[in-house]
DSSP file (Angstrom, degrees, kcal/mol; ACC not computed):
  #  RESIDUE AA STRUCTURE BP1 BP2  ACC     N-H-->O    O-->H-N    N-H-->O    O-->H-N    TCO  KAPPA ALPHA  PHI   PSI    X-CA   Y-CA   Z-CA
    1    1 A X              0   0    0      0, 0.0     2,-0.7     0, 0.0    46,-0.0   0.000 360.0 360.0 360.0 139.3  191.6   71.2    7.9
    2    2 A X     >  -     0   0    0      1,-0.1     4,-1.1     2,-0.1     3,-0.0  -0.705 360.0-175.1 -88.2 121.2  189.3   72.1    4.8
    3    3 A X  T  4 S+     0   0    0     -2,-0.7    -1,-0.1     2,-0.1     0, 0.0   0.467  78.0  53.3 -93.9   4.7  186.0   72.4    6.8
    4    4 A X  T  4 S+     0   0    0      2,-0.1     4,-0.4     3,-0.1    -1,-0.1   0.448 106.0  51.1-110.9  -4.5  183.9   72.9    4.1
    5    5 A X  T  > S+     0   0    0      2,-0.2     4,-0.7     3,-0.1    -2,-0.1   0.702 113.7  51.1 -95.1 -44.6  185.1   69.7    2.3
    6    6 A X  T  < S+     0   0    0     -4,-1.1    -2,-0.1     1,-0.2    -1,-0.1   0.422 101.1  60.2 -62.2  -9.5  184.4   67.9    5.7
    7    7 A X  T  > S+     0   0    0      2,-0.2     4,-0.7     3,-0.1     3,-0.4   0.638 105.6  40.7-135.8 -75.0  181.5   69.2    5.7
    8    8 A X  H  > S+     0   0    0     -4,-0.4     4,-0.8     1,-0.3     5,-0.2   0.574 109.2  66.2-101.4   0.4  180.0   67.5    2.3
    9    9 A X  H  < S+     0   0    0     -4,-0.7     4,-0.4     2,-0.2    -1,-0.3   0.754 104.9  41.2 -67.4 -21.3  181.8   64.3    3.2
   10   10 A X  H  > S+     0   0    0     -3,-0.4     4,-1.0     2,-0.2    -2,-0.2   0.529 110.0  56.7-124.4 -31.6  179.7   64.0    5.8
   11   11 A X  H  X S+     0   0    0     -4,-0.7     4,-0.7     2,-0.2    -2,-0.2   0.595 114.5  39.8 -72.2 -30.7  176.5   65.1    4.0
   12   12 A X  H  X S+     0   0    0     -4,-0.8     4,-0.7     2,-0.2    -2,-0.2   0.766 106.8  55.5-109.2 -34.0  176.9   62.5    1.5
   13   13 A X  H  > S+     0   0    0     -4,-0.4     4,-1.7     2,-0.2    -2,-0.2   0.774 108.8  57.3 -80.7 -27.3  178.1   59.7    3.3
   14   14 A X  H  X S+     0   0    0     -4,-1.0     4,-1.1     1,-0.2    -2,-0.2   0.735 108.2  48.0 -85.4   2.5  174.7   60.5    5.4
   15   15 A X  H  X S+     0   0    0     -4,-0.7     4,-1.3     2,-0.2    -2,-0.2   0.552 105.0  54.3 -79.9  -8.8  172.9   60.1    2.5
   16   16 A X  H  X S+     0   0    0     -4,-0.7     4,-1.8     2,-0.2     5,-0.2   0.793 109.3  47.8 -60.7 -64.2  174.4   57.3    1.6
   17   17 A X  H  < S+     0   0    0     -4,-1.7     4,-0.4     2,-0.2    -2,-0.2   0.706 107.8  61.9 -79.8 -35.3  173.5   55.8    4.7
   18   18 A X  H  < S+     0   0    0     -4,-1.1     4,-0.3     2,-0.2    -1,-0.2   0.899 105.4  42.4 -11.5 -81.0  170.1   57.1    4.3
   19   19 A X  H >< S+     0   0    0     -4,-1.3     3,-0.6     1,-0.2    -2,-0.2   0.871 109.0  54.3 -84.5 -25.4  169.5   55.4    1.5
   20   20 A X  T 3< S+     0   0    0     -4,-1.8    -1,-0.2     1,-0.2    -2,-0.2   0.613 125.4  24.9 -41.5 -25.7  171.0   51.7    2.3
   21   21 A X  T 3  S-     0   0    0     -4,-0.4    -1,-0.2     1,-0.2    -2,-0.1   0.203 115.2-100.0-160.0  46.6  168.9   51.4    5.6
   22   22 A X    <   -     0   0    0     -3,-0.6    -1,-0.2    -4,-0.3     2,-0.1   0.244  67.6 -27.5  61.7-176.3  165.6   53.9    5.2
   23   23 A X    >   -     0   0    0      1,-0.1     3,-0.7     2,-0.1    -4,-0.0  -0.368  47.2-134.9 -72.6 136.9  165.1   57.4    6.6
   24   24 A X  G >  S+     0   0    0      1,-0.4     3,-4.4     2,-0.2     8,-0.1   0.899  98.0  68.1 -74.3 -51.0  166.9   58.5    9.7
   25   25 A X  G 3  S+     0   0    0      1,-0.3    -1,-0.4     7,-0.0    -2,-0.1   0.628  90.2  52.9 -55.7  -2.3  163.5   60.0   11.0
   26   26 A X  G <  S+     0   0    0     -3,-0.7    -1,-0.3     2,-0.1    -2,-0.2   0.537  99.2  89.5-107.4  17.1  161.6   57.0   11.5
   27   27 A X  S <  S-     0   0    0     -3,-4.4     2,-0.2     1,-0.1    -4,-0.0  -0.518  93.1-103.3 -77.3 160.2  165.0   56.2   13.8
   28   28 A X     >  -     0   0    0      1,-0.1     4,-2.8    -2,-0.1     5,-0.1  -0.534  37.0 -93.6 -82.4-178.7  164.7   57.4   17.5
   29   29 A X  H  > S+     0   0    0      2,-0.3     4,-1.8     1,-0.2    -1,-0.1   0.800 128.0  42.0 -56.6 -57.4  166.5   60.7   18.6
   30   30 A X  H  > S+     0   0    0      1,-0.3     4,-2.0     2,-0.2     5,-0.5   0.967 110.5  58.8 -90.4 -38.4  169.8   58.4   20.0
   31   31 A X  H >> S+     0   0    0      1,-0.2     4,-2.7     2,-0.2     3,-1.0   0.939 108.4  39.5 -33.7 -59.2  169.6   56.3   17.0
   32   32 A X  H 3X S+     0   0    0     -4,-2.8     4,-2.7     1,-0.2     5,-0.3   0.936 117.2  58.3 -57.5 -42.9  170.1   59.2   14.6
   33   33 A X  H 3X S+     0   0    0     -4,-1.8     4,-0.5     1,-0.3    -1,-0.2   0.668 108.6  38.8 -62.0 -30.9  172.8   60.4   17.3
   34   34 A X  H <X S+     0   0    0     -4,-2.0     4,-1.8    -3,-1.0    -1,-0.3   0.689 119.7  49.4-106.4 -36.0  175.1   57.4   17.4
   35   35 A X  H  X S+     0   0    0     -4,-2.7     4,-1.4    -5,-0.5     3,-0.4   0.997 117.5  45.4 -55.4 -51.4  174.7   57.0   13.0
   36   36 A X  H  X S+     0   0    0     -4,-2.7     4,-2.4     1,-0.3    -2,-0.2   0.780 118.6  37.0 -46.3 -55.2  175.5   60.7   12.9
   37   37 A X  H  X S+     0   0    0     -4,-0.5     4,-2.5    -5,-0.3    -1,-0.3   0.859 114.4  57.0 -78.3 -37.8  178.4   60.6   15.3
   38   38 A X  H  X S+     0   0    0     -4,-1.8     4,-1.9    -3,-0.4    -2,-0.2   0.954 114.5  44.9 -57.6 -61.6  179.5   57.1   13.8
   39   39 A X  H  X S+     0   0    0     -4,-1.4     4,-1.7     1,-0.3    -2,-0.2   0.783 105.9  56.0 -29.2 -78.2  179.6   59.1   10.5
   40   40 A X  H  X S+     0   0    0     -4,-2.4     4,-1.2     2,-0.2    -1,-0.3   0.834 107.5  42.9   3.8-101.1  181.2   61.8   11.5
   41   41 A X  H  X S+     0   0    0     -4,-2.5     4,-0.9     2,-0.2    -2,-0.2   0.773 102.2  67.7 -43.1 -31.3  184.4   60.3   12.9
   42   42 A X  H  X S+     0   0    0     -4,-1.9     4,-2.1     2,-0.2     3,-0.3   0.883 109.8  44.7 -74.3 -38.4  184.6   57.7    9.8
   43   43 A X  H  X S+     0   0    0     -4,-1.7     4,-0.8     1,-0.2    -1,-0.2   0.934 110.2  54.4 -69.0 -33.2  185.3   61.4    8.1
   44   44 A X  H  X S+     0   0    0     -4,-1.2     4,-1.1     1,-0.2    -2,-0.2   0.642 106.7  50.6 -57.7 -31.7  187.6   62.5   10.7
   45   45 A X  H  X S+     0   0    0     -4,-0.9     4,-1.6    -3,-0.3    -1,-0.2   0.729 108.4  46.5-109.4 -17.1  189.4   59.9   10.3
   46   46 A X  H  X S+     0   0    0     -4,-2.1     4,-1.0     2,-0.2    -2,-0.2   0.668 103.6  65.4 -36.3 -41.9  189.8   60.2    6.5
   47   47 A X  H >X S+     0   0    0     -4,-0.8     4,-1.6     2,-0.2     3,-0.8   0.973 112.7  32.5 -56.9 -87.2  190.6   63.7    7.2
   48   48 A X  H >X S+     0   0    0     -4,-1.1     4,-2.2     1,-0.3     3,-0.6   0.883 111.9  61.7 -50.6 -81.1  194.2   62.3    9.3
   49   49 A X  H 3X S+     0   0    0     -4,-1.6     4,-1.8     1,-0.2    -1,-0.3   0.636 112.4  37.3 -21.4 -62.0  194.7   59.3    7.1
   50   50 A X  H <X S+     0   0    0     -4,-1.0     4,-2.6    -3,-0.8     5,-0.2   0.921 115.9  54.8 -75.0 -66.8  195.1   62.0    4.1
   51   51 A X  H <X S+     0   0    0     -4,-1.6     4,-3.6    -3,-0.6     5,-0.4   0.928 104.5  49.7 -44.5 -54.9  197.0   64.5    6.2
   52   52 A X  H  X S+     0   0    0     -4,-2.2     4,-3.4     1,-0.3    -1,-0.3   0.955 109.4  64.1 -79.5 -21.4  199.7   62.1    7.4
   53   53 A X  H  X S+     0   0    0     -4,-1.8     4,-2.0    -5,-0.5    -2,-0.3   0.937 102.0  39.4 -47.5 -52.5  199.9   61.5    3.9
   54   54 A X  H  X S+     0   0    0     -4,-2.6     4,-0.6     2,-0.2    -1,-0.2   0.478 107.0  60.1 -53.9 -18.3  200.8   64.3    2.9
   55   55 A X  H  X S+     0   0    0     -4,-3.6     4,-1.0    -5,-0.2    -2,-0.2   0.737 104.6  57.1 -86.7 -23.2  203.2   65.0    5.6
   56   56 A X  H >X S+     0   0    0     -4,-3.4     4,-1.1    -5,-0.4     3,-1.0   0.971 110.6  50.5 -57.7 -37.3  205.1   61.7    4.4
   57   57 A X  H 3< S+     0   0    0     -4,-2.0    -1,-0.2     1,-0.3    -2,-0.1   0.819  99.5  50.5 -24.8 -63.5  205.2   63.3    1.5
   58   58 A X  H 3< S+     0   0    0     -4,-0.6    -1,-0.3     1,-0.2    -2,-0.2   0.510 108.9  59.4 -74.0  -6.7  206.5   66.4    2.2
   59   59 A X  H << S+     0   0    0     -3,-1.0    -1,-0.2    -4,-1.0    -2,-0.2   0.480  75.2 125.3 -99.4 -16.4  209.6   64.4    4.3
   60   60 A X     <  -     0   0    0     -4,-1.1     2,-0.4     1,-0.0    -3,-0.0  -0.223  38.9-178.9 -43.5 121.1  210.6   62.5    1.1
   61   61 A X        -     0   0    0     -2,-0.1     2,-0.1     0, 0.0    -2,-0.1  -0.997  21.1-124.5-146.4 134.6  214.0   63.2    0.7
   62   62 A X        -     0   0    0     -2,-0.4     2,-0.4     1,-0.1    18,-0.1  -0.429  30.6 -95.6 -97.3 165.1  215.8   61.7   -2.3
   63   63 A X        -     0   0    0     16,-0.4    18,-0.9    -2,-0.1    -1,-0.1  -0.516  52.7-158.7 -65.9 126.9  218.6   59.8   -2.2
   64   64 A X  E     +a   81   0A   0     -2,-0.4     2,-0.3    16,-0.2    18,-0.2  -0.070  25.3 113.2 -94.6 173.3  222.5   61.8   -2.7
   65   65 A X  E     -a   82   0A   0     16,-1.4    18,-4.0     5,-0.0    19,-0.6  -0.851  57.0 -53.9 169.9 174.6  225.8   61.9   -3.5
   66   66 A X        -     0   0    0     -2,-0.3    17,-0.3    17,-0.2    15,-0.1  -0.072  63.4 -94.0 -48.0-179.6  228.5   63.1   -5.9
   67   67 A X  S >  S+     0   0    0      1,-0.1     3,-2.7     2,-0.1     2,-1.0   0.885 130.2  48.2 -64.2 -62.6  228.3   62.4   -9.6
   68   68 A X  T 3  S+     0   0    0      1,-0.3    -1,-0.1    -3,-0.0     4,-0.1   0.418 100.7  68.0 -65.7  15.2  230.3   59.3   -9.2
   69   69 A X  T 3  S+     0   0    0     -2,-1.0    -1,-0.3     2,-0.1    -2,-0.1   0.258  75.7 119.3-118.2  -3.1  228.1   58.4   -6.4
   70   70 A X  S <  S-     0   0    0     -3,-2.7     2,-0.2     1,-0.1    -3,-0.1  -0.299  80.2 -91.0 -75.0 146.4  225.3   57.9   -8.8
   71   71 A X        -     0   0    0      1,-0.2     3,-0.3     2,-0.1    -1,-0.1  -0.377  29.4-152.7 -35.8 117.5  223.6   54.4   -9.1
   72   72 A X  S    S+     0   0    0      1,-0.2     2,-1.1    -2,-0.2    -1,-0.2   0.909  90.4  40.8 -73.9 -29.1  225.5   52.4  -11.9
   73   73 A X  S    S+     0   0    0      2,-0.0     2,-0.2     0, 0.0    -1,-0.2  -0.677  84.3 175.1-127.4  73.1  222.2   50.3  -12.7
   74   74 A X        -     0   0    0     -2,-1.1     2,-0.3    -3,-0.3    -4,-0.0  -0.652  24.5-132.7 -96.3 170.5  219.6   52.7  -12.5
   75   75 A X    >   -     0   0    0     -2,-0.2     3,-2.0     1,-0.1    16,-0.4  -0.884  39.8 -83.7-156.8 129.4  216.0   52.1  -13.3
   76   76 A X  T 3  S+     0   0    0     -2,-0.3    16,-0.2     1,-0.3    -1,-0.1  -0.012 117.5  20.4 -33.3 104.7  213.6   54.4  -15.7
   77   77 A X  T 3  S+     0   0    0     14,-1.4    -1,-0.3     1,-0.3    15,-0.1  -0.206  81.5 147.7 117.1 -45.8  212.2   57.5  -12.9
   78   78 A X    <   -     0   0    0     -3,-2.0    13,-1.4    12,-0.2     2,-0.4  -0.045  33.0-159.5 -70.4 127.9  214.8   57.0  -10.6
   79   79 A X  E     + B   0  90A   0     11,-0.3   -16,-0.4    17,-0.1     2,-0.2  -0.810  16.6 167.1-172.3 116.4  215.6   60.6   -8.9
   80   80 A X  E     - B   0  89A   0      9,-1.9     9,-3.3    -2,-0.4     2,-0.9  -0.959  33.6-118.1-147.8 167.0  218.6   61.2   -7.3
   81   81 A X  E     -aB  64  88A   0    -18,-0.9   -16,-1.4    -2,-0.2     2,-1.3  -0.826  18.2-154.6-122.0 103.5  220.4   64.7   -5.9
   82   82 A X  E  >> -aB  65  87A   0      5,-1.6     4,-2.9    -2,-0.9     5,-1.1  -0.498  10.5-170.6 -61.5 101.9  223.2   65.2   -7.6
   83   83 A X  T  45S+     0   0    0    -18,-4.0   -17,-0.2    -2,-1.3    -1,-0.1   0.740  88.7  53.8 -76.8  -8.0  225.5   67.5   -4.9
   84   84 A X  T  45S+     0   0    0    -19,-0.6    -1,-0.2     1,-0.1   -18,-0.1   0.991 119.1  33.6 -83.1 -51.7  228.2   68.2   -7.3
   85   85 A X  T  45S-     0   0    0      2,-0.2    -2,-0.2     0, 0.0    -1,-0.1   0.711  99.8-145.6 -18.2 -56.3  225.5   69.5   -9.7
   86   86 A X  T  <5 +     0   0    0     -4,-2.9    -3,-0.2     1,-0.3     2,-0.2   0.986  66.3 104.0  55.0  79.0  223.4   70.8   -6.5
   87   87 A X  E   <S-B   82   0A   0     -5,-1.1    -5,-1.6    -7,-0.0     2,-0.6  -0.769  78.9-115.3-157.1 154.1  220.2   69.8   -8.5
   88   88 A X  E     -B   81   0A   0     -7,-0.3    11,-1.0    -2,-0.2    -7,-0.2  -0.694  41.0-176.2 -84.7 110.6  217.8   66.9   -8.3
   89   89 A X  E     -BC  80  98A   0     -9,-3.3    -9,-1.9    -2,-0.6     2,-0.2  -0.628  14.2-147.0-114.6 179.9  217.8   64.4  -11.8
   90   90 A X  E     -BC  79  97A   0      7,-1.1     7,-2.1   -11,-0.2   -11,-0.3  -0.915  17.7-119.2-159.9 141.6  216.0   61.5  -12.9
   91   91 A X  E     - C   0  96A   0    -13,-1.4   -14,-1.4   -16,-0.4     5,-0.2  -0.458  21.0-168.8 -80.6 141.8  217.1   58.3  -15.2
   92   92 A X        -     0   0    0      3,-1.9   -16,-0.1    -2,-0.2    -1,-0.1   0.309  59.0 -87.5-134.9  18.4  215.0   58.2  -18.3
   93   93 A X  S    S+     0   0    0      2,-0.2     3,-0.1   -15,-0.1   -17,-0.1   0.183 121.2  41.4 113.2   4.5  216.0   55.0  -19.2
   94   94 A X  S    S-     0   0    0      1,-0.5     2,-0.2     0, 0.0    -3,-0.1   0.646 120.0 -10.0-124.7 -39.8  219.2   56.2  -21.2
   95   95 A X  S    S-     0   0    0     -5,-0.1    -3,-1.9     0, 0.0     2,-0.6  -0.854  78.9 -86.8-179.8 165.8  221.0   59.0  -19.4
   96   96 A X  E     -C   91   0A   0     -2,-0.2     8,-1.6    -5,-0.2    -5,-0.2  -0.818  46.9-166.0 -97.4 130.7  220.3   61.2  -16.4
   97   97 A X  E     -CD  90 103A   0     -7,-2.1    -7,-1.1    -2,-0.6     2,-0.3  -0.433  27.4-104.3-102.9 160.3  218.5   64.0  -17.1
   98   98 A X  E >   -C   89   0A   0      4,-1.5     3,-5.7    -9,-0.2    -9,-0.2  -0.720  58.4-101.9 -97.8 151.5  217.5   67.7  -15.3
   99   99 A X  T 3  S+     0   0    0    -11,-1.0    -1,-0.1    -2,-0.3   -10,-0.1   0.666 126.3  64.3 -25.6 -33.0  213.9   67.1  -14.3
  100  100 A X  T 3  S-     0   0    0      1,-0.1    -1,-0.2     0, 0.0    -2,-0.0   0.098 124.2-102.6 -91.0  29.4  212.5   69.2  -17.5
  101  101 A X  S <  S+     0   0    0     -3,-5.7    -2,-0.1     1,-0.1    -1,-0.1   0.551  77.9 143.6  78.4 -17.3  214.4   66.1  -19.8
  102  102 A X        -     0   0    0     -5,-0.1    -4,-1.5     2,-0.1     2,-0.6  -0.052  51.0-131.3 -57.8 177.2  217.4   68.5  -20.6
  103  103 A X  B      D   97   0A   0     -6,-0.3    -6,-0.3     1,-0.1    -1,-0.0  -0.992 360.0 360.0-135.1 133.4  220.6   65.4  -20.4
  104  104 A X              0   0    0     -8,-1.6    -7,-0.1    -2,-0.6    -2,-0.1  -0.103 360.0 360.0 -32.0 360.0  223.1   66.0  -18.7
């Protein structure tokens, strides 16, 4: 977890909050405590939102096959792992292609 990232998320969003509903000092002690803490978590929980994004990410796994296995009606982007090949292509609206655009 970037803790310095969390850190000005949290700084900014109490300023934020700051300026939308006056200065935290003329709040009492538990007031400020409970904005603070309110705050706080709402970043925490940005923090995990993001994270489990990025672990769906990293679990993406494209769909495979032979060559002959390939979609017949495939659709411009479309990323498939060719195993006779043993490389990952992409439709480019024309022909299948190596990732860098070389064709197949």
């Amino acid at each position: 977890m970037d803790y310095k990232k969390l850190k000005k998320d949290f700084q900014e969003k109490k300023e934020k909050l700051e300026n939308e509903s006056g200065d935290l000092i003329e709040r009492s002690p538990i007031e400020n405590a409970v904005i603070l803490d309110a705050l706080k978590e709402d970043s925490l929980m940005a923090d995990i939102e993001h994270d489990e994004k990025i672990e769906q990410l990293q679990k993406f796994i494209l769909p495979s096959g032979a060559t002959v296995d390939r979609p017949s009606a495939p659709v411009v982007g479309q990323a498939f792992f060719d195993t006779d090949l043993a490389k990952a292509i992409i439709y480019n609206g024309s022909a299948w292609v190596n990732f860098n655009g070389t064709v197949l």
